[in-house]
Residue frames as a rotation matrix with the C-alpha (Angstrom) as fourth column:
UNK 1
0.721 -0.025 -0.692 104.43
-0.304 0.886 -0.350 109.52
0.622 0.463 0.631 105.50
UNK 2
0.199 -0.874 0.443 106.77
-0.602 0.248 0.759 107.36
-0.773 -0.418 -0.477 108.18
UNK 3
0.791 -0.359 -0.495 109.41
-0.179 0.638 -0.749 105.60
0.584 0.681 0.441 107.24
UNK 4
0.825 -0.465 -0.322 112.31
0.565 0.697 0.441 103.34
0.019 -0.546 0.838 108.60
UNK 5
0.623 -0.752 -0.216 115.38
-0.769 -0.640 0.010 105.61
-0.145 0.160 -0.976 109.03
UNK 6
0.713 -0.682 -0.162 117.64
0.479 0.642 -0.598 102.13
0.513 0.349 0.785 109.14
UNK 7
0.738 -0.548 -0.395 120.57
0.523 0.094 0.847 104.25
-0.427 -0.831 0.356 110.80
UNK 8
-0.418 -0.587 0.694 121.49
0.892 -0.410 0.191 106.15
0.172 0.699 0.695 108.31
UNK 9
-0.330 0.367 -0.870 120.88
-0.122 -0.930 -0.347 109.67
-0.936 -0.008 0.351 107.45
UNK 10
0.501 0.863 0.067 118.80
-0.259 0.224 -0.940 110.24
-0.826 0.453 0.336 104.29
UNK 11
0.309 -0.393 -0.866 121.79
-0.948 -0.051 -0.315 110.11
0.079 0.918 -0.388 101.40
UNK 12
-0.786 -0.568 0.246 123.10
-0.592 0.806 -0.030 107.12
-0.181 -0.169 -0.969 103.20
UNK 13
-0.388 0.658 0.645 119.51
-0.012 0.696 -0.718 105.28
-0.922 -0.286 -0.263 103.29
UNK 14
0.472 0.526 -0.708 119.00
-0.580 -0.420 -0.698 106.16
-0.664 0.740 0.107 99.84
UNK 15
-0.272 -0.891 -0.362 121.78
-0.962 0.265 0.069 104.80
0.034 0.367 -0.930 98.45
UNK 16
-0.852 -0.242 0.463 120.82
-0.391 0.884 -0.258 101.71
-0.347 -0.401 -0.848 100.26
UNK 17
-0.005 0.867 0.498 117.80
-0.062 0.497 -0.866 101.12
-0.998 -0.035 0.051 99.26
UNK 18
0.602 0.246 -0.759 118.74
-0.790 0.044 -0.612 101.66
-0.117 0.968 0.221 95.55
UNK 19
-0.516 -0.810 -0.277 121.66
-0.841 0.541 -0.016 99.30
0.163 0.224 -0.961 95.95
UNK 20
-0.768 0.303 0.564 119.17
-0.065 0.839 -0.540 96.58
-0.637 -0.452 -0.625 97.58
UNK 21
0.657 0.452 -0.604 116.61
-0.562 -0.241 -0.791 97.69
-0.503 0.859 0.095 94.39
UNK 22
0.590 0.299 -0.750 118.61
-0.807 0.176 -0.564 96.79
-0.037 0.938 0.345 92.33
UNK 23
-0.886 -0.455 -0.087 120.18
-0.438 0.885 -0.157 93.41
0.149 -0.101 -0.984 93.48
UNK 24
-0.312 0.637 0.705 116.54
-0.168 0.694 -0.701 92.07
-0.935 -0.337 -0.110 94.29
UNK 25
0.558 0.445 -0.701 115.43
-0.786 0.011 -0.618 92.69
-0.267 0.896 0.355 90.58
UNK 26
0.019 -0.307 -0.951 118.54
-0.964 0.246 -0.099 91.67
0.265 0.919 -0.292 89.35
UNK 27
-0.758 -0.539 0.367 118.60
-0.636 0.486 -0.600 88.29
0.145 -0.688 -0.711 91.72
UNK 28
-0.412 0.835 0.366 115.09
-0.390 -0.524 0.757 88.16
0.824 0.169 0.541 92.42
UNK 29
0.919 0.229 -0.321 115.38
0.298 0.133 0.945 87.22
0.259 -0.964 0.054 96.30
UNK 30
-0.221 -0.934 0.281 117.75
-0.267 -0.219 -0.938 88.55
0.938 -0.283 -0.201 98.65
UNK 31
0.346 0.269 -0.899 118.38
0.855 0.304 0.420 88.10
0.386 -0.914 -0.125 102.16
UNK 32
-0.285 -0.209 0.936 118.27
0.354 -0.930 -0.100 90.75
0.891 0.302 0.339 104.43
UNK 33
-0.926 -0.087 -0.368 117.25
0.370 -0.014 -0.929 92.23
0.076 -0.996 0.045 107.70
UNK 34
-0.125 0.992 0.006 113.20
0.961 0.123 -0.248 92.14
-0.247 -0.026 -0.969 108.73
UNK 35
0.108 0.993 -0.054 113.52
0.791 -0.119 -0.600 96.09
-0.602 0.022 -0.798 108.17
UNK 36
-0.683 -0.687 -0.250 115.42
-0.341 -0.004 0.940 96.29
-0.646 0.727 -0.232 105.69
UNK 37
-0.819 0.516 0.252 112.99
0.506 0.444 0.739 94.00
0.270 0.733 -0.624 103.51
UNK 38
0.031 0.994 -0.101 109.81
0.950 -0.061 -0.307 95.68
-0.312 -0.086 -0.946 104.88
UNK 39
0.065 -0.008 -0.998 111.10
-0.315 -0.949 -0.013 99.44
-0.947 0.315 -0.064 103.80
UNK 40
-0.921 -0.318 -0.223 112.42
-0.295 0.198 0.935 97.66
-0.253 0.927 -0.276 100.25
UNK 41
-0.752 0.549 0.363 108.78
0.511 0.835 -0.204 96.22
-0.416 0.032 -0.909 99.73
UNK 42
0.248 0.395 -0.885 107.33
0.187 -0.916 -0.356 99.68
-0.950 -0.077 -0.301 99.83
UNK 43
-0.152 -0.445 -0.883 109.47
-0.663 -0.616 0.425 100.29
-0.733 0.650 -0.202 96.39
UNK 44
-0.904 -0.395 0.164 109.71
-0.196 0.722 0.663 97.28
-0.381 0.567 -0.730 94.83
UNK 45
-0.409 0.842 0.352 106.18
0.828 0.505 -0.245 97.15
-0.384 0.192 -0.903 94.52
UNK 46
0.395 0.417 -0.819 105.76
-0.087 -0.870 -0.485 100.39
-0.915 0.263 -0.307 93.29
UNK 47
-0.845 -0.503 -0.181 109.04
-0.443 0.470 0.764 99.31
-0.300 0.725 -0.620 90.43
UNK 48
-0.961 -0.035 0.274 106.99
0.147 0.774 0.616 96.84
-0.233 0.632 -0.739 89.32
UNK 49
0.149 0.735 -0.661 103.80
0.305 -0.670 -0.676 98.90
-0.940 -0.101 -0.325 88.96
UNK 50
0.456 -0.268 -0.849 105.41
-0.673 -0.727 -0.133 101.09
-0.582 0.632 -0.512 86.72
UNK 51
-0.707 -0.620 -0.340 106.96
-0.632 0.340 0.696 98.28
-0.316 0.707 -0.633 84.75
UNK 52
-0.525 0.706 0.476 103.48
0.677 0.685 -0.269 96.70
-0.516 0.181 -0.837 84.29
UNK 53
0.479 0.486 -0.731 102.27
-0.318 -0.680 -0.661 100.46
-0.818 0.549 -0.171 82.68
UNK 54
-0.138 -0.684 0.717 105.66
0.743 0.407 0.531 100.15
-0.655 0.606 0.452 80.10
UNK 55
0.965 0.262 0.012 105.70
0.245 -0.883 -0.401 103.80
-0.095 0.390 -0.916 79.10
UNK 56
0.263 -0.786 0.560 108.38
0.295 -0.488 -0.822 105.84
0.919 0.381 0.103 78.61
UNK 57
0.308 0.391 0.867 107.48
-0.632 -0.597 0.494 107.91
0.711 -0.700 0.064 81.50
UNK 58
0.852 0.013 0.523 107.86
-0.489 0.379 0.786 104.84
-0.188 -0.925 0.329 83.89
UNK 59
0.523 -0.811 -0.261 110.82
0.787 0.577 -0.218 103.37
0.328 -0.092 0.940 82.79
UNK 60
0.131 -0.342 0.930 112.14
-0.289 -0.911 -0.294 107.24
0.948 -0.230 -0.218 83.34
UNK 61
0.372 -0.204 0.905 111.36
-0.904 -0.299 0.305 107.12
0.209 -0.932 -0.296 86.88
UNK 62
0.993 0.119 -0.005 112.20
-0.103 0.877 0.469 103.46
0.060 -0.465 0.883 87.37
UNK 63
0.184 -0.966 -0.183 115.82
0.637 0.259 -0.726 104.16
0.749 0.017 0.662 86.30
UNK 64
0.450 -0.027 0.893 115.37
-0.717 -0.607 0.343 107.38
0.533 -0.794 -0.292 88.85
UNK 65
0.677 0.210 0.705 114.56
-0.724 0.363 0.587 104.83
-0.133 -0.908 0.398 91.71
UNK 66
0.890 -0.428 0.156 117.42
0.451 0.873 -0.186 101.73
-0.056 0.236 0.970 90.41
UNK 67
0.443 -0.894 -0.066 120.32
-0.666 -0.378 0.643 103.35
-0.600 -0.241 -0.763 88.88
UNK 68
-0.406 -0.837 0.368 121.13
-0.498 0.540 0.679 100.57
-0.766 0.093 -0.636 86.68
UNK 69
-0.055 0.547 -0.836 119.69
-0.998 -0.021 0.051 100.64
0.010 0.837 0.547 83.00
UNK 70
-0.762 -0.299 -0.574 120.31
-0.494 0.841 0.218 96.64
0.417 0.450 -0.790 82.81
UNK 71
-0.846 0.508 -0.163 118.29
0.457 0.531 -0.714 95.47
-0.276 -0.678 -0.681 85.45
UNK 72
-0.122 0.836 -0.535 115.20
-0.550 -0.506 -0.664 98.22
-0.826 0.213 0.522 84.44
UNK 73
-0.202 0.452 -0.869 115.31
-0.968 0.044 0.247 96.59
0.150 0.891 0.429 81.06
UNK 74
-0.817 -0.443 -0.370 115.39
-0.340 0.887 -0.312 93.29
0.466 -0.129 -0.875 82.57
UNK 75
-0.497 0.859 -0.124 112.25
-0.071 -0.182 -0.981 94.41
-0.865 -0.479 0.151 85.08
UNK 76
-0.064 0.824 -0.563 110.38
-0.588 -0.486 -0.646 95.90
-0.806 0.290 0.516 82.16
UNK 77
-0.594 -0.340 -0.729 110.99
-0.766 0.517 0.383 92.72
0.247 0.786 -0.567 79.99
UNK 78
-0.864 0.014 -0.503 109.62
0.207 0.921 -0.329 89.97
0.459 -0.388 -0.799 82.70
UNK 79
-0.965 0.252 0.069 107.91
-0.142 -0.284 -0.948 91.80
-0.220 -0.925 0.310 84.84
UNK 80
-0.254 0.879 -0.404 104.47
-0.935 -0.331 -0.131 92.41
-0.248 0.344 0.905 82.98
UNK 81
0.006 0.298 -0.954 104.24
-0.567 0.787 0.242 88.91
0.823 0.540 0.174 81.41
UNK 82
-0.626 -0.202 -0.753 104.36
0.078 0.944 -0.319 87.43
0.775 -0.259 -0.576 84.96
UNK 83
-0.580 0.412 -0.703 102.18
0.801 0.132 -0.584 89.69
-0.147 -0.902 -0.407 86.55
UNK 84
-0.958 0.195 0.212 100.01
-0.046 -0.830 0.556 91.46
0.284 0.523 0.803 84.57
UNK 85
0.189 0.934 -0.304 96.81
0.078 0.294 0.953 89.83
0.979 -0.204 -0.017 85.81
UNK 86
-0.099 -0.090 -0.991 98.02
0.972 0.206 -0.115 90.42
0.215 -0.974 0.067 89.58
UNK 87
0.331 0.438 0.836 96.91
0.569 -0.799 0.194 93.51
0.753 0.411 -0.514 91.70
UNK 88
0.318 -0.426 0.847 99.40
-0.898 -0.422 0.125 94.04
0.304 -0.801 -0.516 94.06
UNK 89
0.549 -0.195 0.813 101.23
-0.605 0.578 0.547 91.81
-0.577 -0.792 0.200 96.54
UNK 90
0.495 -0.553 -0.670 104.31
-0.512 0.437 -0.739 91.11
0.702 0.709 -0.067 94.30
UNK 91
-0.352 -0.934 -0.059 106.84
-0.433 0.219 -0.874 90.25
0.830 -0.282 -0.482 96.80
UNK 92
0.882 0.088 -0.463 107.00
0.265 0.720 0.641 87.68
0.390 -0.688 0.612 100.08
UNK 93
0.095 -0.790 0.606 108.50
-0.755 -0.454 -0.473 87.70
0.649 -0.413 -0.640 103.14
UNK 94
0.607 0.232 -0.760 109.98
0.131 0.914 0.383 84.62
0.784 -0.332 0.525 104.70
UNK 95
0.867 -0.213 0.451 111.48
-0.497 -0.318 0.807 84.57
-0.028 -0.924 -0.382 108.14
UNK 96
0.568 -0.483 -0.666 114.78
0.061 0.832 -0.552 83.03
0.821 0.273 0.502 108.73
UNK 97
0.441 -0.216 -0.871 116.86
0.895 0.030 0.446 82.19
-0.070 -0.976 0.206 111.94
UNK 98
0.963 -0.265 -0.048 118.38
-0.262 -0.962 0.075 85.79
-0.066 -0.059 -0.996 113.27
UNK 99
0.598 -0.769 0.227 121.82
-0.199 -0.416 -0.887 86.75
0.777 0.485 -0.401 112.13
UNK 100
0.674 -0.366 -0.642 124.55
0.624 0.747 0.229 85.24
0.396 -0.555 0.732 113.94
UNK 101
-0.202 -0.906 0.371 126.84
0.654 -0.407 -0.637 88.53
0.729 0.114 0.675 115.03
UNK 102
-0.872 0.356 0.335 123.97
-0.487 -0.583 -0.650 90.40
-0.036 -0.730 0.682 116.50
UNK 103
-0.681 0.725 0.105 121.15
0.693 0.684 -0.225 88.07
-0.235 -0.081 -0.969 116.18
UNK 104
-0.525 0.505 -0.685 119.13
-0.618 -0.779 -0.101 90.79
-0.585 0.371 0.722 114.05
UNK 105
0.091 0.497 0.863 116.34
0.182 0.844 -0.505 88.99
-0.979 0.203 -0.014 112.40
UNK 106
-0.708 -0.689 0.156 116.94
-0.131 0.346 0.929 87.83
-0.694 0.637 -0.335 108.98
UNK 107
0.108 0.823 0.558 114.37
0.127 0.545 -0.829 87.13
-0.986 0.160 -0.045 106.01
UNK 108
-0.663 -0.508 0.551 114.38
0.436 0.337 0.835 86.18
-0.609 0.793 -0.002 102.76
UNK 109
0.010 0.579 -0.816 113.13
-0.056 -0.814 -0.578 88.51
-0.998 0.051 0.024 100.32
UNK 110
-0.917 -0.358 0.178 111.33
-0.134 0.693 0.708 87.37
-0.377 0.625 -0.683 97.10
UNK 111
-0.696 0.452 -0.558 109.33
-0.712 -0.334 0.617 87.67
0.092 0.827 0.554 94.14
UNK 112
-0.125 0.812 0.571 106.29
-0.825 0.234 -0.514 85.90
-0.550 -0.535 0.641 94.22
């Protein structure tokens, strides 16, 4: 399986990706860097999988993969009633102008 390393080593890129987990839930768009959102997309759509089963079992691993019991109940509250009839392709990626320090592209990241 590849995956984006981001610059980090693997505790550091963890971290990050739960911290960016759970602001998109709790938010439900962030902005962010193009690959930055395209690794987070990979999860977030898997999150909301498992909050469309609504077992035990998956809220289990969803707090695993979050970290932050509010936002999981918050997922597994909404999540199903807005997309229970959808089979994928939760989330959108919109371009925006590139980041003004290093001109790293930018994109807004967001629930369908």
């Amino acid at each position: 399986m590849s995956y984006r390393k981001l610059g980090r080593n693997s505790g550091a890129r963890k971290a990050l990706i739960k911290s960016l987990l759970a602001a998109f839930f709790k938010y439900g768009r962030i902005e962010t860097t193009e690959a930055r959102a395209k690794e987070l997309r990979k999860f977030a759509e898997k999150i909301i999988t498992l909050a469309k089963r609504g077992d035990l079992a998956a809220r289990r691993m969803a707090i695993a993969q979050i970290a932050d019991v509010e936002v999981v109940h918050k997922i597994f509250e909404e999540i199903p009633e807005k997309y229970g009839d959808r089979n994928g392709g939760y989330t959108r990626i919109v371009k925006l102008s590139p980041r003004r320090g290093d001109s790293a592209p930018m994109v807004l990241f967001e629930l369908v």
